[in-house]
N, C-alpha and C positions, 0 to 999 in steps of 0.2 A: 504494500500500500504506500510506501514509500516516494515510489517515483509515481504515480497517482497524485497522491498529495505535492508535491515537487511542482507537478505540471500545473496544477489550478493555483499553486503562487507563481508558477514564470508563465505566463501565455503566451508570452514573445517567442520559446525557446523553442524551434521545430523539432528538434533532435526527441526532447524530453517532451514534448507533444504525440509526438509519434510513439515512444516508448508506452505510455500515459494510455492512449488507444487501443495498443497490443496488448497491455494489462486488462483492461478492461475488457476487452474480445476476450482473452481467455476466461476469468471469469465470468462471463456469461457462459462460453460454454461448458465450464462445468458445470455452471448452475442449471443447467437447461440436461443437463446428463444426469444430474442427482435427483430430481424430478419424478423419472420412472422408477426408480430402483425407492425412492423413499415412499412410491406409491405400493409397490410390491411387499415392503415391509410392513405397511400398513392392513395391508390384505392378509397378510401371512401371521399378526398377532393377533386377527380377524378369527381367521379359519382354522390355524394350528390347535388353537385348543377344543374347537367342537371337533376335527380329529382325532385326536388325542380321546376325547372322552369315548368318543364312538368305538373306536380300539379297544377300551378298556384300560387306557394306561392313566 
């Protein structure tokens, strides 16, 4: 978050502009990747335990 915060005090700076973006880009896409899998967790401490009973464990 460093060079994020860096680039919104130098606006001038292209270099640290462009850094600034490609952080940003990659956080989004992880953000946008942790999405599905936090949905699956959520499904899965859904239905793991009426499995779980149904089994008899």
């Amino acid at each position: 978050m460093g060079t994020i915060l860096r680039a919104s005090q130098n606006k001038n700076d292209e270099g640290l502009q462009k850094k600034a973006k490609r952080a940003v880009n990659l956080l989004d896409t992880l953000a946008k990747g942790l999405e599905p899998a936090g949905k699956l967790a959520n499904a899965c401490k859904l239905v793991l335990p009426k499995i779980i009973s149904f089994l008899g464990f």
